[in-house]
mmCIF entry with sequence, helices, sheets and N, C-alpha, C, O atoms, coordinates in Angstrom:
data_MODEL
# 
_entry.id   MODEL 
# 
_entity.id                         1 
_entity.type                       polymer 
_entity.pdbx_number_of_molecules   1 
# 
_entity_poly.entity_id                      1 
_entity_poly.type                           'polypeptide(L)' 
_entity_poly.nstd_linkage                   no 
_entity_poly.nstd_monomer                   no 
_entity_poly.pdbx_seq_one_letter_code       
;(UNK)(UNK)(UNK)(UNK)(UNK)(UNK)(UNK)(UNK)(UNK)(UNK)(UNK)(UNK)(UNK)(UNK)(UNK)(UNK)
(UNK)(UNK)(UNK)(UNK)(UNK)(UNK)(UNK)(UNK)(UNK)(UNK)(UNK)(UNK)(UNK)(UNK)(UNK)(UNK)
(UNK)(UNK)(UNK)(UNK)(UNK)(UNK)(UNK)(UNK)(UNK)(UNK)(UNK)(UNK)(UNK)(UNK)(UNK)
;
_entity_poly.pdbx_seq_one_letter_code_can   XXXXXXXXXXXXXXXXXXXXXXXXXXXXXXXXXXXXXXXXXXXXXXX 
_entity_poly.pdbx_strand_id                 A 
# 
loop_
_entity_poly_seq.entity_id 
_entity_poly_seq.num 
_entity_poly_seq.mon_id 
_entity_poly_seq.hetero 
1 1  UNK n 
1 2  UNK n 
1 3  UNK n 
1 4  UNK n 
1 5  UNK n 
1 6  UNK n 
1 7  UNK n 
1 8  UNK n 
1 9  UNK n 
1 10 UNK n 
1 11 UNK n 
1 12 UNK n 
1 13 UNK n 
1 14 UNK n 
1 15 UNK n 
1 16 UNK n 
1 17 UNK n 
1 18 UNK n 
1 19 UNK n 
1 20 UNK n 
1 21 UNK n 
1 22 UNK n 
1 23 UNK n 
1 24 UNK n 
1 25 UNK n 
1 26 UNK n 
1 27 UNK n 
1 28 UNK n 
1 29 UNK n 
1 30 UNK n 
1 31 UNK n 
1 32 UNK n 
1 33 UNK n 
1 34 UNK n 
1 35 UNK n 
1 36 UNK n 
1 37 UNK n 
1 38 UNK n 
1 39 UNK n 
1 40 UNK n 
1 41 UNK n 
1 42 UNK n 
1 43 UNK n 
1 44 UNK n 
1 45 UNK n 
1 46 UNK n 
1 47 UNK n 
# 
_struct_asym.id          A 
_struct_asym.entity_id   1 
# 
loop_
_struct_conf.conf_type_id 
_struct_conf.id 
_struct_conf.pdbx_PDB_helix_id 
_struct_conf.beg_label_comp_id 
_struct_conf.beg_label_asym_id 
_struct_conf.beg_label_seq_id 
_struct_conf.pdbx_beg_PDB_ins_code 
_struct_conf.end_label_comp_id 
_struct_conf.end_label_asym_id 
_struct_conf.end_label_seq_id 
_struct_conf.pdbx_end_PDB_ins_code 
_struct_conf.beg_auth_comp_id 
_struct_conf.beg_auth_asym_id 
_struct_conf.beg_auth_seq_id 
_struct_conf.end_auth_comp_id 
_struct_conf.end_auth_asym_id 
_struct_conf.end_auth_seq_id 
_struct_conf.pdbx_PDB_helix_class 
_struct_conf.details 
_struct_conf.pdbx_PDB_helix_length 
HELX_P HELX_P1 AA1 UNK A 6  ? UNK A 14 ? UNK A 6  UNK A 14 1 ? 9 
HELX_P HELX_P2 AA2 UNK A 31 ? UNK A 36 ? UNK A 31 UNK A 36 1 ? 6 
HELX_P HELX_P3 AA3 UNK A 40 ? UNK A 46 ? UNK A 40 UNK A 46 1 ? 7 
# 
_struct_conf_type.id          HELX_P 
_struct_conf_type.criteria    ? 
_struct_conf_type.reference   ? 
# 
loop_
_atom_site.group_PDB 
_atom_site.id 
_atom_site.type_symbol 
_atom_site.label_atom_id 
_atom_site.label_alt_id 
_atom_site.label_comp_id 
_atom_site.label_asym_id 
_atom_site.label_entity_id 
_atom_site.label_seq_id 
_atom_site.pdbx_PDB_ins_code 
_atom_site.Cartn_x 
_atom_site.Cartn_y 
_atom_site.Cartn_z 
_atom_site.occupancy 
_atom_site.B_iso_or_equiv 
_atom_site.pdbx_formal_charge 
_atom_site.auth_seq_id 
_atom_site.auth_comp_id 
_atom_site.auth_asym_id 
_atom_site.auth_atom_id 
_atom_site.pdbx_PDB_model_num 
ATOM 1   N N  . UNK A 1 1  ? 0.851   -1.176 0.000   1.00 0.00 ? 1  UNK A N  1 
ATOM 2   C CA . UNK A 1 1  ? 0.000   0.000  0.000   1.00 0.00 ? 1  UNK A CA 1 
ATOM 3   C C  . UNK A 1 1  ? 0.894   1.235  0.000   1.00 0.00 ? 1  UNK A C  1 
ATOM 4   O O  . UNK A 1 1  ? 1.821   1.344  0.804   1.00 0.00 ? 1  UNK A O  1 
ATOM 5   N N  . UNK A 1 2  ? 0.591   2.214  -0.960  1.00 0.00 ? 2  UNK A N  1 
ATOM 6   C CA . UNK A 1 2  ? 1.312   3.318  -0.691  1.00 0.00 ? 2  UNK A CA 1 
ATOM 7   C C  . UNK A 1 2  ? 0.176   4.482  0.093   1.00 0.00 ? 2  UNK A C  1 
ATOM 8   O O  . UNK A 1 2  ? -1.043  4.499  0.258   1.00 0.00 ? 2  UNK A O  1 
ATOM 9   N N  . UNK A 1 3  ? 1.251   5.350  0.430   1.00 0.00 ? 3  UNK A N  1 
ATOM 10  C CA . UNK A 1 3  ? 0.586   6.000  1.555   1.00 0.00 ? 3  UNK A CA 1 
ATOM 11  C C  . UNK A 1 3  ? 1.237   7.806  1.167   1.00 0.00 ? 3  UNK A C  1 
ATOM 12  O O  . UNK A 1 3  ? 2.332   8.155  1.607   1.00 0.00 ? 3  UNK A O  1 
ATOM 13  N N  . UNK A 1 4  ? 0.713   8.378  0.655   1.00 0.00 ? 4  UNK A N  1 
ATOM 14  C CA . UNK A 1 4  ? 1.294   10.008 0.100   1.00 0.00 ? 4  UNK A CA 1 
ATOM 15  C C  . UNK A 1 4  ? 0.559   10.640 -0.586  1.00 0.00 ? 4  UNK A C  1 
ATOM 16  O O  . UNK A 1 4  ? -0.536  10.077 -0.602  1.00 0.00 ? 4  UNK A O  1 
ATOM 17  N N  . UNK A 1 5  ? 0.569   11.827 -1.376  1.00 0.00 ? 5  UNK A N  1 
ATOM 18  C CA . UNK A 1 5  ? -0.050  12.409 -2.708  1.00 0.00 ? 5  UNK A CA 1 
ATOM 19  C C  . UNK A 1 5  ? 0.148   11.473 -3.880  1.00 0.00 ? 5  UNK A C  1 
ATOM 20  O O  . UNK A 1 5  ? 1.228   11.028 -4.268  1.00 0.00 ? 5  UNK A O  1 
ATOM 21  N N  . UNK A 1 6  ? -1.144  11.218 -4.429  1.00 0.00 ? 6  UNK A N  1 
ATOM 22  C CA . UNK A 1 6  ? -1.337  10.061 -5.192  1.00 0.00 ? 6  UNK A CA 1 
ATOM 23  C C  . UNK A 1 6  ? -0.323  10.591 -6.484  1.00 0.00 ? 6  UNK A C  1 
ATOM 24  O O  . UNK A 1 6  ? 0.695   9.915  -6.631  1.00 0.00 ? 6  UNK A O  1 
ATOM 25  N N  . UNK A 1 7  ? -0.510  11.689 -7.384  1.00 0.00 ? 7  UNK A N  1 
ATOM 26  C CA . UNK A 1 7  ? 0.704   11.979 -8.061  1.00 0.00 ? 7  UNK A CA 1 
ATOM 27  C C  . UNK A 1 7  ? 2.406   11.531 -7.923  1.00 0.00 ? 7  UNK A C  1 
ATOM 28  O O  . UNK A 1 7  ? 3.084   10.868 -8.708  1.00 0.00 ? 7  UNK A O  1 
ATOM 29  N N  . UNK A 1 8  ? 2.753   12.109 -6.731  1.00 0.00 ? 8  UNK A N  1 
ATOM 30  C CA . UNK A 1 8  ? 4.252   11.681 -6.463  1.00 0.00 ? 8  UNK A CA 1 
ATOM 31  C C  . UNK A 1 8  ? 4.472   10.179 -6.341  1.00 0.00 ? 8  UNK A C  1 
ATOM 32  O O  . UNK A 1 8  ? 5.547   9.643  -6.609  1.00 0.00 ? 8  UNK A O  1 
ATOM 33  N N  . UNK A 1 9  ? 3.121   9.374  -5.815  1.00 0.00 ? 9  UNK A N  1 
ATOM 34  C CA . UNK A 1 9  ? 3.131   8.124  -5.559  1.00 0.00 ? 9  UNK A CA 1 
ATOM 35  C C  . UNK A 1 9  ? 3.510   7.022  -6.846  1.00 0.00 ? 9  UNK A C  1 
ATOM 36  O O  . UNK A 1 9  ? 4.303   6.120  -7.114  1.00 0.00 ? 9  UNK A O  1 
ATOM 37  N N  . UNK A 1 10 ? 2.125   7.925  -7.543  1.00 0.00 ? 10 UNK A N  1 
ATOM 38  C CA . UNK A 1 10 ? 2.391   6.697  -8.841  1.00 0.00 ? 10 UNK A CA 1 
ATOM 39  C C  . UNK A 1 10 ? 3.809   7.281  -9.452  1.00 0.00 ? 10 UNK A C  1 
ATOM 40  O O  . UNK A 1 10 ? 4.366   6.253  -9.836  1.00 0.00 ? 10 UNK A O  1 
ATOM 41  N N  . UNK A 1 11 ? 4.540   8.203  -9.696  1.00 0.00 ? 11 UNK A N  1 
ATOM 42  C CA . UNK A 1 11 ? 5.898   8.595  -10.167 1.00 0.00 ? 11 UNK A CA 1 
ATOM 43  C C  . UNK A 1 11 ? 7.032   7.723  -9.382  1.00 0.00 ? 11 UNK A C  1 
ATOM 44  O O  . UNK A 1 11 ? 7.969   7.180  -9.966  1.00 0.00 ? 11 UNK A O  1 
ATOM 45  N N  . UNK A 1 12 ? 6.852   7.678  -8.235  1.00 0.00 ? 12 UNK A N  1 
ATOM 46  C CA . UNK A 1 12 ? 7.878   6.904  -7.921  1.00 0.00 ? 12 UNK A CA 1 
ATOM 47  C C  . UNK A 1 12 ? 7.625   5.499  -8.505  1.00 0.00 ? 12 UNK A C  1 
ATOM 48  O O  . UNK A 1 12 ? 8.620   4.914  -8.933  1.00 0.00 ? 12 UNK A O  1 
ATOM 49  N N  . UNK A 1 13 ? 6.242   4.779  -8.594  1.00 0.00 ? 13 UNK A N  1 
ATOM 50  C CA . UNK A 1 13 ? 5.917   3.242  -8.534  1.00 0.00 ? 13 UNK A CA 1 
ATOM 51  C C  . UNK A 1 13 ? 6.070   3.202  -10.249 1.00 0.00 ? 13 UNK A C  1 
ATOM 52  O O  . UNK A 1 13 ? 6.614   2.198  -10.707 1.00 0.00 ? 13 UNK A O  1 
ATOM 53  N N  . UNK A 1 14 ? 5.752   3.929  -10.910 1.00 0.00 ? 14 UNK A N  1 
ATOM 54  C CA . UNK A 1 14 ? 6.159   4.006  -12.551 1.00 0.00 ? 14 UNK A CA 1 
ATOM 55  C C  . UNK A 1 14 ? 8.039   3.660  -12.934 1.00 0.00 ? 14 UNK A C  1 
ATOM 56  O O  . UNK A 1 14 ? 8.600   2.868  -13.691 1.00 0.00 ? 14 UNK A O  1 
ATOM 57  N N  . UNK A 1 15 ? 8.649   4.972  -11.731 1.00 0.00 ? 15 UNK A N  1 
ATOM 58  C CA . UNK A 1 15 ? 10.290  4.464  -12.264 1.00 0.00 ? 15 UNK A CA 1 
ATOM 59  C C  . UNK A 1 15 ? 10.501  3.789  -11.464 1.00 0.00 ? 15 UNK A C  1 
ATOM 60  O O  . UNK A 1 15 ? 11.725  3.922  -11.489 1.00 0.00 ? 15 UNK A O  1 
ATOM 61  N N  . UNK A 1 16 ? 10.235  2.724  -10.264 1.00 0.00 ? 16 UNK A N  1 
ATOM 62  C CA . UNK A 1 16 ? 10.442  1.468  -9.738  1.00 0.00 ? 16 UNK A CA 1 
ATOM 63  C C  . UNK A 1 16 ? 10.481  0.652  -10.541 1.00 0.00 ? 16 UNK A C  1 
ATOM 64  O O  . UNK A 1 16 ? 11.037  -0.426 -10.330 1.00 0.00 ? 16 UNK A O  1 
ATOM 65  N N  . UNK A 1 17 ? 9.822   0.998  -11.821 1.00 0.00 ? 17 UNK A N  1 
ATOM 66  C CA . UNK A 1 17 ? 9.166   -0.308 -12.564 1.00 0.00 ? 17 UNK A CA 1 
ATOM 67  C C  . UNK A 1 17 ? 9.977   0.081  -13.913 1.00 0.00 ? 17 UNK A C  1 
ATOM 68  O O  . UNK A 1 17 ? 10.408  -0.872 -14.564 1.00 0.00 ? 17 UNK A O  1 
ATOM 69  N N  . UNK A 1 18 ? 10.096  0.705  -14.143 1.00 0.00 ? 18 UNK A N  1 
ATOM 70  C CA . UNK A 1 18 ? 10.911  1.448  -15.507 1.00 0.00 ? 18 UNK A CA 1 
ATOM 71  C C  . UNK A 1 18 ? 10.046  0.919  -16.514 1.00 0.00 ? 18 UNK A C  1 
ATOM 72  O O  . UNK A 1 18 ? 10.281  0.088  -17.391 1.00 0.00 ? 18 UNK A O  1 
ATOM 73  N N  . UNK A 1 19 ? 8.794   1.673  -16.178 1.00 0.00 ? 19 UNK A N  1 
ATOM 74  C CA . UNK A 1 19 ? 7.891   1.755  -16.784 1.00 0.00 ? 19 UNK A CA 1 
ATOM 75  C C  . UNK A 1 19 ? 7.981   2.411  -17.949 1.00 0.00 ? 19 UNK A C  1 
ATOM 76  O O  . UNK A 1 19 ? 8.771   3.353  -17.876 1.00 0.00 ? 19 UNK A O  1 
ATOM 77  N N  . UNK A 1 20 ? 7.379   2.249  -19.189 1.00 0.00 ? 20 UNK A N  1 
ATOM 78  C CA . UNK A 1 20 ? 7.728   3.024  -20.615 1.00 0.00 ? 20 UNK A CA 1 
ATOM 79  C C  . UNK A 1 20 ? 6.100   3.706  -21.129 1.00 0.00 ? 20 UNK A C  1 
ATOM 80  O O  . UNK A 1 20 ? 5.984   4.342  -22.177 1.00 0.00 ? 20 UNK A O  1 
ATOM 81  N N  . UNK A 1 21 ? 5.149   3.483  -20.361 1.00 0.00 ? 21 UNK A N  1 
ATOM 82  C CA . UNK A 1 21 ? 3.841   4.016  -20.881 1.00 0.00 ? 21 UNK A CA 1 
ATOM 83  C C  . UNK A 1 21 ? 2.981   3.930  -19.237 1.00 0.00 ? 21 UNK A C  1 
ATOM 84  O O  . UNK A 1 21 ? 3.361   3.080  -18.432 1.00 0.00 ? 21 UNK A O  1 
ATOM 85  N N  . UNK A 1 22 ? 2.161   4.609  -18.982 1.00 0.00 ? 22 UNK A N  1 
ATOM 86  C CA . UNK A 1 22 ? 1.223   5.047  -17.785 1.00 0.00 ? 22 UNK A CA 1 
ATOM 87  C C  . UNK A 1 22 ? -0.181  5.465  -18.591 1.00 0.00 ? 22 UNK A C  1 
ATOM 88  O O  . UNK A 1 22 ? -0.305  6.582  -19.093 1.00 0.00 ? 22 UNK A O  1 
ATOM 89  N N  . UNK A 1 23 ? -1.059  4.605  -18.649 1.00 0.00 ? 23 UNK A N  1 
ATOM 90  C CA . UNK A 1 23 ? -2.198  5.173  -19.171 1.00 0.00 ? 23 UNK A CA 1 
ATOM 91  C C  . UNK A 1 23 ? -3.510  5.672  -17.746 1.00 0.00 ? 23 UNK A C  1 
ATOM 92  O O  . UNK A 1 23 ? -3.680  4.853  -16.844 1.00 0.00 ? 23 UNK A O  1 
ATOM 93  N N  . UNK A 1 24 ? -4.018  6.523  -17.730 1.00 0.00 ? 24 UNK A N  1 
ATOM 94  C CA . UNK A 1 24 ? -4.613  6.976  -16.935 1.00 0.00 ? 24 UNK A CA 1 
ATOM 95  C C  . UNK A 1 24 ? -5.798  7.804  -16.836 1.00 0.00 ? 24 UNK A C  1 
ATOM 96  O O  . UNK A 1 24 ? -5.731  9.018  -17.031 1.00 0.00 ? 24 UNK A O  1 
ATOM 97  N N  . UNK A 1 25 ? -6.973  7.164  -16.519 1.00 0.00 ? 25 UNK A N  1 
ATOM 98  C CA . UNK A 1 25 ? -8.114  8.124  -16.561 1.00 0.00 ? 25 UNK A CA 1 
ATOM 99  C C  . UNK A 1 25 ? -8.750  8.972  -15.686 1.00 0.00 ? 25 UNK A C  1 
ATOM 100 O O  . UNK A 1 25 ? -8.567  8.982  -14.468 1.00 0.00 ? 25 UNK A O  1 
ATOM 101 N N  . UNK A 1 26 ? -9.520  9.707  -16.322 1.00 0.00 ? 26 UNK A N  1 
ATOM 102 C CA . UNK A 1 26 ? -9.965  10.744 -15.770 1.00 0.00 ? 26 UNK A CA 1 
ATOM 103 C C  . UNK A 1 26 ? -11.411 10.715 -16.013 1.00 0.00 ? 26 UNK A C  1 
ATOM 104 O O  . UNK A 1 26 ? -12.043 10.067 -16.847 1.00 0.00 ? 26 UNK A O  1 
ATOM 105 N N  . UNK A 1 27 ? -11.846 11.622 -15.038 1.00 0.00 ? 27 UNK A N  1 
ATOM 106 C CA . UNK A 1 27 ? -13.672 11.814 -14.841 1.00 0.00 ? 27 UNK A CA 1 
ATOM 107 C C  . UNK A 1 27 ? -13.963 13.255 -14.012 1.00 0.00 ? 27 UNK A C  1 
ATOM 108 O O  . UNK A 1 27 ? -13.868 13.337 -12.787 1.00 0.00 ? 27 UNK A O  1 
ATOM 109 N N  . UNK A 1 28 ? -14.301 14.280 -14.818 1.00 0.00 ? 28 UNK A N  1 
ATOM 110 C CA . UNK A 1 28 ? -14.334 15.417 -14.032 1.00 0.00 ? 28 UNK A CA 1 
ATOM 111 C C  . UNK A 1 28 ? -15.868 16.090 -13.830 1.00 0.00 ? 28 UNK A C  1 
ATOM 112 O O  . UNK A 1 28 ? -16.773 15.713 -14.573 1.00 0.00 ? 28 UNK A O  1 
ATOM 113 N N  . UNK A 1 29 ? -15.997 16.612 -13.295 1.00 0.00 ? 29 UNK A N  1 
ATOM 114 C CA . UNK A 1 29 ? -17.558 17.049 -13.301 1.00 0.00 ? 29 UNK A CA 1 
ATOM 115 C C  . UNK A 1 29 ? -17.623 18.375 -13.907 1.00 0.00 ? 29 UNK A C  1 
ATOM 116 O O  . UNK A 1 29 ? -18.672 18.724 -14.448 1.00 0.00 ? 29 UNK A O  1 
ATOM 117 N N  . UNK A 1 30 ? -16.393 19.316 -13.864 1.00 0.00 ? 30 UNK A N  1 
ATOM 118 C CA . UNK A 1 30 ? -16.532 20.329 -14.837 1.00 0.00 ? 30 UNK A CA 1 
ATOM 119 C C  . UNK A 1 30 ? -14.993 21.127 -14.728 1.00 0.00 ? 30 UNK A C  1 
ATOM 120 O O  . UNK A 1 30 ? -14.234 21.160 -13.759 1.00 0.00 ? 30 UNK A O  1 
ATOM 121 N N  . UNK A 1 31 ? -14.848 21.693 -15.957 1.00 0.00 ? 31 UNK A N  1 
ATOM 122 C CA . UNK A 1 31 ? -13.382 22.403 -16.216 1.00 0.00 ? 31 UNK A CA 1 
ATOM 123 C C  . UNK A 1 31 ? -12.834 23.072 -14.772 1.00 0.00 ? 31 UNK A C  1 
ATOM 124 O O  . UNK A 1 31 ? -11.735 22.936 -14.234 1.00 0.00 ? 31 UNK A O  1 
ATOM 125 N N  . UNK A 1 32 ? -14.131 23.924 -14.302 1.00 0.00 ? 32 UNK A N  1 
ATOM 126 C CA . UNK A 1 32 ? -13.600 25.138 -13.185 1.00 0.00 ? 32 UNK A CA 1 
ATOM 127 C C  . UNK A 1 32 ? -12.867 24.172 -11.594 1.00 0.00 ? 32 UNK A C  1 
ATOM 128 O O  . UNK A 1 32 ? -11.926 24.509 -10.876 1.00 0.00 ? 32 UNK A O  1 
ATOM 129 N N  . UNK A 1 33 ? -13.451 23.367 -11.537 1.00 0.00 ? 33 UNK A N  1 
ATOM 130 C CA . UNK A 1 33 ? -13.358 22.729 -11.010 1.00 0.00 ? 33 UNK A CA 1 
ATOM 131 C C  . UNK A 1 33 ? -11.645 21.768 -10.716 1.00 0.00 ? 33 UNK A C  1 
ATOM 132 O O  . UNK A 1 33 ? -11.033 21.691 -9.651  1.00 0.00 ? 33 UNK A O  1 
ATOM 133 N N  . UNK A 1 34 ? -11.326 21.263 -11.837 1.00 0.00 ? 34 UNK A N  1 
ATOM 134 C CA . UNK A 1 34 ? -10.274 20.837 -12.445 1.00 0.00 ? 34 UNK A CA 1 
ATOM 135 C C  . UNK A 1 34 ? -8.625  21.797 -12.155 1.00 0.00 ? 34 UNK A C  1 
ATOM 136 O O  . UNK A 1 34 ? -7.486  21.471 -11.822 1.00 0.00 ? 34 UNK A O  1 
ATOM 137 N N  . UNK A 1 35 ? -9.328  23.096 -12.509 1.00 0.00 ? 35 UNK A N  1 
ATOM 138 C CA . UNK A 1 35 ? -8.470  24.111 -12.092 1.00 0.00 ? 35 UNK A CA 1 
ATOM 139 C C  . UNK A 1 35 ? -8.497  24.542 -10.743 1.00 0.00 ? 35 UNK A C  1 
ATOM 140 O O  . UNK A 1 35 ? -7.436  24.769 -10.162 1.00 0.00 ? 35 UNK A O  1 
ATOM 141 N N  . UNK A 1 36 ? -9.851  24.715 -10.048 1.00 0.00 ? 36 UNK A N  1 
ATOM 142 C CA . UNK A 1 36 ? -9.339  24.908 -8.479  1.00 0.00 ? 36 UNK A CA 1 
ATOM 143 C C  . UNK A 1 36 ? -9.064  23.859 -7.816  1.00 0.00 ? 36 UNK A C  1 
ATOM 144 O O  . UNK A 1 36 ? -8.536  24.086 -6.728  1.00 0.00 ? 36 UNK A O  1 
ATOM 145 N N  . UNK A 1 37 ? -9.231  22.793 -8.078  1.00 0.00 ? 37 UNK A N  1 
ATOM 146 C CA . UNK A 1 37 ? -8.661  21.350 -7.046  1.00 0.00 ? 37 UNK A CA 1 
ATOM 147 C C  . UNK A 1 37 ? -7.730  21.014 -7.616  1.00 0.00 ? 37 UNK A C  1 
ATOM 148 O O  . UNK A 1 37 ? -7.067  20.490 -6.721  1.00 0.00 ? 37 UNK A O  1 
ATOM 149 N N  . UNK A 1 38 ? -7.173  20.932 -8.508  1.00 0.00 ? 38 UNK A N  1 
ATOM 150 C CA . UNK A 1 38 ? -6.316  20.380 -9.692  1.00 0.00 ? 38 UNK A CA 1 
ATOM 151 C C  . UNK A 1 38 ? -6.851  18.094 -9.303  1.00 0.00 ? 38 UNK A C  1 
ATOM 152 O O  . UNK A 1 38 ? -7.571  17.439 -8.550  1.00 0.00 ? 38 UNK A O  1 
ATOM 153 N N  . UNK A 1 39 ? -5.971  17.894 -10.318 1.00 0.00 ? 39 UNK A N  1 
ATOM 154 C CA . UNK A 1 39 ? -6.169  16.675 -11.074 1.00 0.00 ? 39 UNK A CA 1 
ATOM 155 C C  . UNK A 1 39 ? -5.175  15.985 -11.020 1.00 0.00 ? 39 UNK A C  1 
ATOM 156 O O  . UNK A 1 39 ? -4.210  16.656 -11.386 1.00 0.00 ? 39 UNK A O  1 
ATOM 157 N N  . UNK A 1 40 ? -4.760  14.459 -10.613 1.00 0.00 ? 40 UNK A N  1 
ATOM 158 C CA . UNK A 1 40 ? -4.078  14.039 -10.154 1.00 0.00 ? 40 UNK A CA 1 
ATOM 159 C C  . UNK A 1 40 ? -3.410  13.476 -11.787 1.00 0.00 ? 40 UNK A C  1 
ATOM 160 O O  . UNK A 1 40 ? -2.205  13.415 -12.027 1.00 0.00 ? 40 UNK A O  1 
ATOM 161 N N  . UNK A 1 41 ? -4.464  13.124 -12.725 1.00 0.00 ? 41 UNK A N  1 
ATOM 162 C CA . UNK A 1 41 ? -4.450  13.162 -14.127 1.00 0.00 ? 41 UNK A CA 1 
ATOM 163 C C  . UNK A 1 41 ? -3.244  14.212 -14.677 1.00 0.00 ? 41 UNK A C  1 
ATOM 164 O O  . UNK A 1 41 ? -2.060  14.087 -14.991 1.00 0.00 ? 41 UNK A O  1 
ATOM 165 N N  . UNK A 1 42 ? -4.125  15.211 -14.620 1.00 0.00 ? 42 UNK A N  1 
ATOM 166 C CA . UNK A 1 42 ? -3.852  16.343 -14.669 1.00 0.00 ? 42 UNK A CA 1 
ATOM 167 C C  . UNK A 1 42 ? -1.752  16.707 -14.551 1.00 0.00 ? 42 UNK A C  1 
ATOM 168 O O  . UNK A 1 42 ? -0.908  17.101 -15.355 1.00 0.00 ? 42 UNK A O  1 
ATOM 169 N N  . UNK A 1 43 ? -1.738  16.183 -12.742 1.00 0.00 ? 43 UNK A N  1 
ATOM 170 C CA . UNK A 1 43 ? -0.507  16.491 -12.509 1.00 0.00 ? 43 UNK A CA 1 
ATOM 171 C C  . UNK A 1 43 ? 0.665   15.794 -13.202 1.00 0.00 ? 43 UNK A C  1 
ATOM 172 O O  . UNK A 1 43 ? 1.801   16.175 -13.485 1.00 0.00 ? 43 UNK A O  1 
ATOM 173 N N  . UNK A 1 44 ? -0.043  14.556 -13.393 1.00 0.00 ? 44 UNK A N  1 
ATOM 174 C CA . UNK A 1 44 ? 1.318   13.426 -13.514 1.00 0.00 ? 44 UNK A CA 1 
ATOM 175 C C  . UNK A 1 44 ? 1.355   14.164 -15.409 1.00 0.00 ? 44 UNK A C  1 
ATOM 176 O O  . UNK A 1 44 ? 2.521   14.458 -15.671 1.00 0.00 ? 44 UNK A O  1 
ATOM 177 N N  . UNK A 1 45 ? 0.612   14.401 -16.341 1.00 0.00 ? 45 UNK A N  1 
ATOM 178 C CA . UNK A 1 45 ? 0.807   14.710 -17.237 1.00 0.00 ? 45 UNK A CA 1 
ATOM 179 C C  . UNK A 1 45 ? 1.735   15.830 -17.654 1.00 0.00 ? 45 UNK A C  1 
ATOM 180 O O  . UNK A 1 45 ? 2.456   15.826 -18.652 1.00 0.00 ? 45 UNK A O  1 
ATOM 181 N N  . UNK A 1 46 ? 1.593   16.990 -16.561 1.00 0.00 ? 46 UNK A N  1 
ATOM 182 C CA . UNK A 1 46 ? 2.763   18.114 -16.523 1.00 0.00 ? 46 UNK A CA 1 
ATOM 183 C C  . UNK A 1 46 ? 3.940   17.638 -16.146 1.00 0.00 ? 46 UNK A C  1 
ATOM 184 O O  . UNK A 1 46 ? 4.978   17.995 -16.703 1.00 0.00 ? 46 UNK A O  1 
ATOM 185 N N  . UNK A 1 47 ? 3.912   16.848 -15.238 1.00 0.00 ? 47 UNK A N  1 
ATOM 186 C CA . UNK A 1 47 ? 5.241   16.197 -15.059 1.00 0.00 ? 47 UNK A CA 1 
ATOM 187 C C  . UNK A 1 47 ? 6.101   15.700 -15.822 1.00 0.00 ? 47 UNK A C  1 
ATOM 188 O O  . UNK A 1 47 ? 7.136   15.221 -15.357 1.00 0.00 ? 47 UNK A O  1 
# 
C-alpha cells in the first residue's frame, strides 16, 4: 500500500518499474473545477 499524494506516488511506482507508458483516466464534473482542485491526471501529465 502506498501512503502520500497520489501523483508523487504513482511517479515513484512508474520508475520502480521502468515503466515506458502510464495510461490513466480521468472523470471530471466540470473544467472550473479541475483548475481549483487540480487533477491528479492532470498532474502526472505536466510532469
Amino acid at each position: 500500500m502506498l501512503d502520500g499524494e497520489a501523483n508523487y506516488e504513482i511517479l515513484e511506482f512508474i520508475k520502480e518499474w521502468e515503466a515506458d507508458l502510464l495510461v490513466i483516466g480521468t472523470h471530471s464534473h466540470n473544467f472550473l473545477e479541475n483548475v481549483l482542485m487540480g487533477n491528479t491526471a492532470v498532474k502526472l501529465v505536466r510532469h
